[in-house]
ROVEX-701787 format. One record per residue: residue number from 1; residue in three letters; chain; z, y, x of N, C-alpha, C in turn. Coordinates in Angstrom, 1 decimal. Each point is the difference from the previous one (the first is absolute). Example, Ala and Ser with C-alpha at 12.3 -4.5 7.8 and 13.67 -1.06 7.14 Angstrom:
PT   num   residu   chaine      n_z      n_y      n_x     ca_z     ca_y     ca_x      c_z      c_y      c_x
PT     1      ALA        A      7.8     -5.7     13.2      0.0      1.2     -0.9      0.0      1.2      0.9
PT     2      SER        A     -0.7      1.1     -0.4      0.0      1.1      0.9      0.8      1.1     -0.8
***
This chain:
PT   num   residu   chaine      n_z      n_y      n_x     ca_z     ca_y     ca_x      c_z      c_y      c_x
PT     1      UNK        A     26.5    -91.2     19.0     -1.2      0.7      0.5     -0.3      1.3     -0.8
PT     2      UNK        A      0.3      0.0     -1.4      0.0      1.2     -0.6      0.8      1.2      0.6
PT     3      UNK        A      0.9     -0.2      0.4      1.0      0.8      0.2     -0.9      0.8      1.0
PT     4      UNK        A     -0.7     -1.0      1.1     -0.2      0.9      1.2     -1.3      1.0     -0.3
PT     5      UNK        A     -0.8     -0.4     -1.0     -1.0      0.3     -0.7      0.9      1.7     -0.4
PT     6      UNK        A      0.8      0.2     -0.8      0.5      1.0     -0.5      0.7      1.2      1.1
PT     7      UNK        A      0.8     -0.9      1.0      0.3      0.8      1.1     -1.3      1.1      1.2
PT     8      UNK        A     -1.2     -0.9     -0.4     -1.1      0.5      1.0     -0.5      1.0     -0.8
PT     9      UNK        A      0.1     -0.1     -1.2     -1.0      0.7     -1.0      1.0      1.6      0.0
PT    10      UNK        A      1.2     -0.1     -0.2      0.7      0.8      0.6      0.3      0.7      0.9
PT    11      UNK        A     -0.1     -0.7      1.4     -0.3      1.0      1.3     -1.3      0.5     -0.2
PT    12      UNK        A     -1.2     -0.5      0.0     -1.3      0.6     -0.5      0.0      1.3     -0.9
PT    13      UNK        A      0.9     -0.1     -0.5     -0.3      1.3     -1.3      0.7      1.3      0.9
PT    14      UNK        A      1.1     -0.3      0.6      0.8      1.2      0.9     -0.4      0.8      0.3
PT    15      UNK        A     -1.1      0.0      1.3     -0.8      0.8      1.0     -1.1      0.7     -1.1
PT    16      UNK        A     -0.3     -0.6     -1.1     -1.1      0.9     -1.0      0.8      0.9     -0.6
PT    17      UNK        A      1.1      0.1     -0.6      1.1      1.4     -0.2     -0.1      0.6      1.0
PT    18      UNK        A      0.5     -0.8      0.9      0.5      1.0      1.3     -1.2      1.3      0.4
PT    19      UNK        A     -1.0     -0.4      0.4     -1.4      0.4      0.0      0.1      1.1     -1.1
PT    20      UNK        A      0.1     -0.8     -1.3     -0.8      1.2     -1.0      0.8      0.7      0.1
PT    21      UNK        A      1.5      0.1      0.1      1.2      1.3     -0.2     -0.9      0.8      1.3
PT    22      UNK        A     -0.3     -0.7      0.9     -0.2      1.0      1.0     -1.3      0.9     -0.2
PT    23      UNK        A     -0.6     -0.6     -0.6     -1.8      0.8     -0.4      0.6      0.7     -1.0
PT    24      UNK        A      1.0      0.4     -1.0      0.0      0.4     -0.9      0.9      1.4      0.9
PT    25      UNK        A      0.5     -0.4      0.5      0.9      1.5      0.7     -0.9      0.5      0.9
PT    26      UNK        A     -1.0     -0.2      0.7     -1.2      0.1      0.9     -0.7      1.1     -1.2
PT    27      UNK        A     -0.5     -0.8     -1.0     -0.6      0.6     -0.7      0.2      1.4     -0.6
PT    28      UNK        A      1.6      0.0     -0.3      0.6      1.2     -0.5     -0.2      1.0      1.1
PT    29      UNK        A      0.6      0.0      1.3      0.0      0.7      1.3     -2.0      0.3      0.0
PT    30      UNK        A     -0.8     -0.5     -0.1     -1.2      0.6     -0.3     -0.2      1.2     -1.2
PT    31      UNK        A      0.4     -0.7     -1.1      0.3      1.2     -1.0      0.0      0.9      0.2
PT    32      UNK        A      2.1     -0.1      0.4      0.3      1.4      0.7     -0.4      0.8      0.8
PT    33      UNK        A     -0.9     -0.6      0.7     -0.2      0.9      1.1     -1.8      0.5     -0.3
PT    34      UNK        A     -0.2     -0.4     -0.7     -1.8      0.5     -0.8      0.9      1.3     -1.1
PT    35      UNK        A      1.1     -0.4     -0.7      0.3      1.5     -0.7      0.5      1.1      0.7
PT    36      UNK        A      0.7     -0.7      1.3      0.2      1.4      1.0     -0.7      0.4      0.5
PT    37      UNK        A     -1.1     -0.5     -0.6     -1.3      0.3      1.7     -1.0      1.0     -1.4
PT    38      UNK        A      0.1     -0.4     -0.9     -0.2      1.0     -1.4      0.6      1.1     -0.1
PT    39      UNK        A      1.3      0.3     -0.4      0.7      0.9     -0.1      0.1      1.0      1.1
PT    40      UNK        A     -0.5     -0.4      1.0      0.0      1.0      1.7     -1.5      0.8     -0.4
PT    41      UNK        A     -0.7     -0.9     -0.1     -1.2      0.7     -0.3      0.0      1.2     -1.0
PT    42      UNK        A      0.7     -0.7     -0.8      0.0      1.0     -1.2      0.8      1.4     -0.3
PT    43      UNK        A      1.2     -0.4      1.2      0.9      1.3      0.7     -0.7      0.7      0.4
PT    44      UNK        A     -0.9     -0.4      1.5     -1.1      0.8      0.6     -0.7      0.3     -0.4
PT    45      UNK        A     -0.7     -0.1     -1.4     -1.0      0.5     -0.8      0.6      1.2     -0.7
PT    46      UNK        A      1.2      0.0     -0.2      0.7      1.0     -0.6      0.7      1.0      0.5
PT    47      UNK        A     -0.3      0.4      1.2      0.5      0.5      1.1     -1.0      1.1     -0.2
PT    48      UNK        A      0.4      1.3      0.6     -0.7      1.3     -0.1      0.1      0.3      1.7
PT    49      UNK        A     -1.3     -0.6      0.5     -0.6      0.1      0.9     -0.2      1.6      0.9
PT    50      UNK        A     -0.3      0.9     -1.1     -0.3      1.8      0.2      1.7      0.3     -0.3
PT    51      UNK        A      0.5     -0.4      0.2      1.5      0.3     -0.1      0.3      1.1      1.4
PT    52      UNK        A      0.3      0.9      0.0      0.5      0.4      1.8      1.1      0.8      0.1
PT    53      UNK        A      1.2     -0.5      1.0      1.1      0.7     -0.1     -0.3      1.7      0.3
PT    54      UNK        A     -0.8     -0.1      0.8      0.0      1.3      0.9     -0.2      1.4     -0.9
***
């Protein structure tokens, strides 16, 4: 009966890695995409607007 105790406790724990690897790459892909969404801004801030080819 121990044994099966150890095997359940086992499958149980699986699906909570699985999950967190996946929030944790979710997480990153938020990151990334809040620093590109910074660094655009910050391009377009730095952009010379009164610029004219003509």
């Amino acid at each position: 009966m121990d044994s099966l105790d150890n095997v359940t406790i086992l499958e149980s724990a699986q699906p909570k890695t699985k999950t967190t690897k996946q929030n944790k790459k979710r997480k990153w892909r938020e990151i990334e995409a809040y620093k590109d969404k910074q660094l655009l801004e910050k391009e377009l801030e730095d952009l010379d607007w009164s610029f004219d080819l003509d």
